[in-house]
C-alpha positions in Angstrom: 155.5 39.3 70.7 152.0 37.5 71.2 152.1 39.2 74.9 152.2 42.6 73.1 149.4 41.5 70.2 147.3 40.0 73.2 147.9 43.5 75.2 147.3 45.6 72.4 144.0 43.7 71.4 142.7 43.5 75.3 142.9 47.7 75.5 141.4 48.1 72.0 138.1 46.2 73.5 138.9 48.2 76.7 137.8 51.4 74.8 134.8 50.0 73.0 132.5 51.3 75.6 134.0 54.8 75.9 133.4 55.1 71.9 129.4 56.3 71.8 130.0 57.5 68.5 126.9 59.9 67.2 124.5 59.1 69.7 123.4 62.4 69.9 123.8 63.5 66.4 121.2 65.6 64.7 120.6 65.5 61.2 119.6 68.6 58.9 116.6 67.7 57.9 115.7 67.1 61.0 116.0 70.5 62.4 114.3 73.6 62.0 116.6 76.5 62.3 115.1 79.4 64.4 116.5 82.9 63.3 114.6 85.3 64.8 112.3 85.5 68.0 109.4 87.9 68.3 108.0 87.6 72.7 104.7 89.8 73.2 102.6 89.8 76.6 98.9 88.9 75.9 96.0 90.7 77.4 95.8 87.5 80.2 99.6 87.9 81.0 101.0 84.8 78.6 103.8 84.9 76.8 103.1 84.9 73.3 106.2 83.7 71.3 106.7 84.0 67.9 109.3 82.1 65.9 110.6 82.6 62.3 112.2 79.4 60.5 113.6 79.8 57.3 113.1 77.5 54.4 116.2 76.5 52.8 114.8 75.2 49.1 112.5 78.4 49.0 115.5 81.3 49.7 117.0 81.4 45.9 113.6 81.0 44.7 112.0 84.1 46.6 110.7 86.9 44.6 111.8 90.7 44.5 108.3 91.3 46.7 110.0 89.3 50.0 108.0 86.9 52.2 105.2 86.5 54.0 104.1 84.1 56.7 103.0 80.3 56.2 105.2 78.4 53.3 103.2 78.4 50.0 104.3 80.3 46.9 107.5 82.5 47.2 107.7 83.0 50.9 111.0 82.3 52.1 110.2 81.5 55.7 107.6 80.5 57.8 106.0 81.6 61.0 104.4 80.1 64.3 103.5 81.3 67.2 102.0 79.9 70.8 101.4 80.7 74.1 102.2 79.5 77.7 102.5 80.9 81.1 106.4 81.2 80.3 108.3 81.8 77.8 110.0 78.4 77.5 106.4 77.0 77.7 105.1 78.8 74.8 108.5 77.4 73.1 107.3 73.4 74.0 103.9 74.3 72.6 105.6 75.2 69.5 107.8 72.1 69.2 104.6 70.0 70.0 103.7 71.5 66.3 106.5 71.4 64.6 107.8 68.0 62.6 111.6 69.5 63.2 113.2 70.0 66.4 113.8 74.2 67.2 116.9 74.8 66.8 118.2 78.4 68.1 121.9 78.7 67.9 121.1 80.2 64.7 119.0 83.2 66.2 119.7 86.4 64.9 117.8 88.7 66.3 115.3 88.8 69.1 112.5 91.5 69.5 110.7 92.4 72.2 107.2 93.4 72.0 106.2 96.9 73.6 103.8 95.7 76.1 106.3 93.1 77.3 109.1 95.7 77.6 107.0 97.5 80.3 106.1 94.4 81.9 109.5 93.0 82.2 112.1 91.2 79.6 113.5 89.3 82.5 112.3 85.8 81.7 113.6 86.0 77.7 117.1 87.2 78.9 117.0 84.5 81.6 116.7 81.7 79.2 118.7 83.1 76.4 121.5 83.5 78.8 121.3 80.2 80.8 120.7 77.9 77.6 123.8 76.9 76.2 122.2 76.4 72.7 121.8 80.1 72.4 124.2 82.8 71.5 124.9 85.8 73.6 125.5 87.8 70.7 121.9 87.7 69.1 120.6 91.2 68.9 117.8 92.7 70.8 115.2 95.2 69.6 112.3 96.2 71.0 109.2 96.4 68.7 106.8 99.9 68.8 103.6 97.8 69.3 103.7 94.1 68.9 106.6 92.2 67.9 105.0 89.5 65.8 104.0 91.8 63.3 107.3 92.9 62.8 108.4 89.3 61.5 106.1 89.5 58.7 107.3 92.4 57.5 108.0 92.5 53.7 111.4 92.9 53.8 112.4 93.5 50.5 116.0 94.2 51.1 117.0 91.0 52.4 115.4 87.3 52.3 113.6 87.2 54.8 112.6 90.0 57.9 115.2 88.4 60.2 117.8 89.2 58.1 116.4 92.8 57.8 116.3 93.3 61.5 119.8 92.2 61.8 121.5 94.7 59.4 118.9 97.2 61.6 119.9 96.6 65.2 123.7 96.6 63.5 123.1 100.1 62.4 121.5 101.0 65.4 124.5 101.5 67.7 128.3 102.0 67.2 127.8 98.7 69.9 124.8 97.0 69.2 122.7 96.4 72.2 123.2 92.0 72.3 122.3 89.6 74.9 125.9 89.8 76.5 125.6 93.9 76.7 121.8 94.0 78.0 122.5 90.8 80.4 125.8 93.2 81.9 123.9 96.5 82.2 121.2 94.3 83.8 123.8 93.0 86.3 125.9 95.9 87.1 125.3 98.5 89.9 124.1 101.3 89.3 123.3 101.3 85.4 120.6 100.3 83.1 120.3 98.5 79.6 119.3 100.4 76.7 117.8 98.7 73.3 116.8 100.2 69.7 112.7 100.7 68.8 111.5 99.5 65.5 108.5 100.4 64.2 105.9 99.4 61.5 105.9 101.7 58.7 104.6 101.5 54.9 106.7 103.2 52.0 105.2 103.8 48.2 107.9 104.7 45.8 105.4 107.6 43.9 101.8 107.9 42.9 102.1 104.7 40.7 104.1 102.9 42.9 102.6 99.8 45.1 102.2 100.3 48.8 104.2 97.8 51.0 105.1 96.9 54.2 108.6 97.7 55.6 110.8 98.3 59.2 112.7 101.3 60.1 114.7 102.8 63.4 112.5 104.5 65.6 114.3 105.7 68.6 116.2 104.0 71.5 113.8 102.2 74.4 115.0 103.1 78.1 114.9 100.8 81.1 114.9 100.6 85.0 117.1 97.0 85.0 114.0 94.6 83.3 111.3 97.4 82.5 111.1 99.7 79.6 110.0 103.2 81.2 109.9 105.2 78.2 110.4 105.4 74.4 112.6 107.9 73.5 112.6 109.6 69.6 114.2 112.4 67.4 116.7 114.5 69.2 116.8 113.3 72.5 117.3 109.7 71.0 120.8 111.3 69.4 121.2 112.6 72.2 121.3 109.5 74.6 123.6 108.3 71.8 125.8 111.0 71.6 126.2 110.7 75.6 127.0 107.5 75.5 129.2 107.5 72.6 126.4 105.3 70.5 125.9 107.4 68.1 127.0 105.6 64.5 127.2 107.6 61.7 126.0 111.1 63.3 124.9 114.3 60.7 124.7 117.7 62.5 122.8 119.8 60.2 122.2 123.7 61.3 121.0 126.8 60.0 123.6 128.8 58.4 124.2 132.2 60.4 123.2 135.6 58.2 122.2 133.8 55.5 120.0 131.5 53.8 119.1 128.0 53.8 121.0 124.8 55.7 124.4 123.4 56.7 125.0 119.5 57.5 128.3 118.0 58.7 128.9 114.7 58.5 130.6 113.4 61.3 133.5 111.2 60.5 135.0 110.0 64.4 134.2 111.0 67.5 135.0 110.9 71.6 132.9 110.8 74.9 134.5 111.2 78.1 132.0 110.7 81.1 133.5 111.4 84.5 132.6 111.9 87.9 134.1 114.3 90.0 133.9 114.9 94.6 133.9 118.4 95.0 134.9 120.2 98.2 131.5 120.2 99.5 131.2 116.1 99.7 128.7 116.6 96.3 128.9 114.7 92.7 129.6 116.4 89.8 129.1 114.6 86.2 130.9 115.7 83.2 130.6 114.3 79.8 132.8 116.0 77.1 132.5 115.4 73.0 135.5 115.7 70.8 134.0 115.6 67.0 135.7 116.1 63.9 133.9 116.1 60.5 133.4 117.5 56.9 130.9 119.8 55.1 129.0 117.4 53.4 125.9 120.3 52.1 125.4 123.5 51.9 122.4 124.9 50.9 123.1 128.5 52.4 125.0 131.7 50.3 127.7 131.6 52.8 131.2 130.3 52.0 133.1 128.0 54.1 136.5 127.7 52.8 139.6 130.0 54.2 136.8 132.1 55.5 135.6 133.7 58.4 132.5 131.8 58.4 134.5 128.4 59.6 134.6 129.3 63.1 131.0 130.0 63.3 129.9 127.2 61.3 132.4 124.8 64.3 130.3 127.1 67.0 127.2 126.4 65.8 127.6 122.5 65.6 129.0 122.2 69.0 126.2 124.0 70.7 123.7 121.3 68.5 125.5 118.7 69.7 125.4 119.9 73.1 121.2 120.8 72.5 121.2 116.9 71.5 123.1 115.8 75.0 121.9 118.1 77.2 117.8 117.0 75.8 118.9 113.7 76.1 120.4 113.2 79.4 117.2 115.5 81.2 114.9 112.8 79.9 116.8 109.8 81.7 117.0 112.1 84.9 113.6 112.3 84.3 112.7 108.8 83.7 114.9 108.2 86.5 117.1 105.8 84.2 120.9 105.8 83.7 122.1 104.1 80.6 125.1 105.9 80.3 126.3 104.4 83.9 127.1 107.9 85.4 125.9 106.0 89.2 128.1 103.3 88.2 131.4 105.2 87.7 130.5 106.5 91.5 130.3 103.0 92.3 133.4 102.1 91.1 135.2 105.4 91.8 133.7 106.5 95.3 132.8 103.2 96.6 132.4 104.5 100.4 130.3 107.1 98.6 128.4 105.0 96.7 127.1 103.1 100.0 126.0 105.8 101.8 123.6 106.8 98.6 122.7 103.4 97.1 119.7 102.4 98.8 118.1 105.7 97.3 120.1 106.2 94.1 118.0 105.9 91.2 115.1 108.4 93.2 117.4 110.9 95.0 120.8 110.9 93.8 120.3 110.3 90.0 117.6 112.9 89.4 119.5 115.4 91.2 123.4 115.4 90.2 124.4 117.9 88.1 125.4 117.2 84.4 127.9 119.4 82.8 127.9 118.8 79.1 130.8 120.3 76.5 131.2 119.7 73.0 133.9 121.0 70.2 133.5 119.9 66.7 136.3 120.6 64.3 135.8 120.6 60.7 138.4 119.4 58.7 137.3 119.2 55.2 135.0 121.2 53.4 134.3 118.9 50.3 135.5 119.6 46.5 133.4 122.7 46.2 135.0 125.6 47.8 131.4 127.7 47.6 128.1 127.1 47.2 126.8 125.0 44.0 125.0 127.8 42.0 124.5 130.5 43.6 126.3 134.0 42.1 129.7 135.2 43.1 127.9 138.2 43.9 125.2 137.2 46.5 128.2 134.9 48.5 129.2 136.1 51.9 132.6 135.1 52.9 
């Protein structure tokens, strides 16, 4: 019995040295959570790094008029930025300021600025992807002008601008563009990463209404692997989306044929099928096809929709805008010489001996030049609770 006692006492101080405890333990108030990122290229080529660190005690206290930089009266969050000749540099300038230790597994969002974009995002991605402390699903935007402005946003909506360019970048995409999805496009043959654009704008609710700050969606950015070569906006935006299957929540308004006014269909699920097809004569042929189904949603026009003749049209007329969209779209990557939508990358993985023989000169030869058949066929399913239009005469309807 004392054997055992003496045994079990002798491997109990055996294990005192393998039991550190918290030696590495970080308490809250002792860290300063970083949740959002704002990188911008200054005119000497520095990194300029902009952090946004909420402040826990001021968050239920904020006002309806949002934040602000700095962390006097109802701000919810302050701001700092540095610079360095990298961008982890800029980040130890920051900590040399800071009486908290940054802490970024919190980050929510990280946005680019616009003259960074076209210099090259490479360094940002690098360390968000190699640093363990950061997550790879933080969202990625890139910022119509320069990025730090866009963290000091009012914001009203949310708490603070972080949390406003979250619920942004989430509405962006059906797939939001996030460190994991950018860092693959980067790395995979043959394709390119694609990331929303938001922009500065100012709203003023009526002539007696006080003007403020605020973010909105302005397009998608397009890249050659770490560059942003162009901004793309309005329809050619939707229409990237739409040929990529990005598209979330998509409205197809049209004219309405022989008649008066406007149409809109709300779109309520969707497919994209992109293939790539070897004819006969050794060349590649793309095809991306749209199956859309919706429901009237408005109709401002003296045509009837219901059990009528006018159906078809109204189903012919928002395929062909559909296809408009795509076919606007995809000519501006072949133009820009960018392929987001991995067309060279299903003839990577489909037609590998292919794929060798044009590689070297894809994105300048082969890209610009392969031939893009686009279909689309929308099918409304539902035409709403009115069965004509709201208000205009039985008389002056056309069925």
């Amino acid at each position: 019995m004392k054997v055992r006692v003496l045994t079990t006492i002798i491997s109990a101080l055996l294990l005192v040295p393998l039991t550190n405890g918290c030696w590495d333990r970080r308490e809250i108030n002792d860290i300063a959570f970083v949740t959002a990122t704002a990188a911008d290229l200054t005119q000497d080529k520095k990194y300029r790094v902009t952090v946004q660190i909420p402040l826990p005690g001021k968050i239920s206290d904020v006002g309806q008029k949002g934040g602000g930089g700095g962390s006097s009266g109802n701000k919810a969050y302050f701001l700092d930025s540095a610079t360095g000749d990298t961008f982890r540099a800029a980040n130890m300038q920051q900590q040399n300021a800071m009486s908290r230790q940054l802490y970024f597994s919190h980050m929510r969002v990280f946005l680019f600025g616009e003259d960074l974009a076209k210099q090259n995002i490479e360094s940002p991605i690098d360390v968000m992807s190699r640093i363990p402390q950061n997550r790879m699903t933080t969202y990625l935007l890139v910022s119509s002008g320069p990025a730090a402005d866009l963290l000091n946003a009012e914001a009203t909506m949310e708490k603070t601008p972080a949390e406003f360019l979250r619920e942004l970048a989430n509405e962006s995409m059906t797939h939001p563009r996030t460190v994991k999805r950018v860092t693959e496009a980067l790395l995979a043959e043959g394709q390119d990463p694609i990331m929303p654009v938001v922009s500065w704008t100012m709203t003023k609710p009526g002539e007696a209404g006080e003007e403020q700050s605020n973010v909105k969606l302005a397009g998608v950015a397009i890249f050659q692997k770490q560059k942003m070569v162009a901004m793309l906006s309005g329809r050619a935006a939707d229409g990237v989306l739409w040929a990529m299957g990005e598209y979330r929540r998509p409205m197809i308004t049209i004219r309405a044929t022989n008649g008066s006014g406007f149409v809109s269909v709300m779109v309520t699920g969707y497919h994209v099928r992109t293939t790539v097809k070897s004819m006969p004569d050794g060349r590649m042929v793309c095809e991306i096809k749209a199956r859309v189904t919706g429901e009237l949603s408005e109709n401002t026009s003296n045509l009837t929709y219901e059990r009528s003749q006018n159906l078809p049209s109204l189903e012919r007329q928002a395929s062909q805008a559909v296809i408009d969209d795509m076919r606007l779209g995809v000519a501006q990557l072949q133009r820009y010489h960018a392929d987001p939508i991995g067309i060279c990358n299903r003839v990577y993985r489909n037609y590998p001996r292919y794929w060798h023989r044009v590689r070297q000169n894809w994105r300048d030869d082969f890209y610009p030049n392969i031939p893009v058949h686009i279909d689309a066929q929308v099918e409304i399913r539902n035409s709403g609770n009115a069965t004509s239009p709201v208000g205009v005469p039985e008389e002056e309807l056309q069925s």
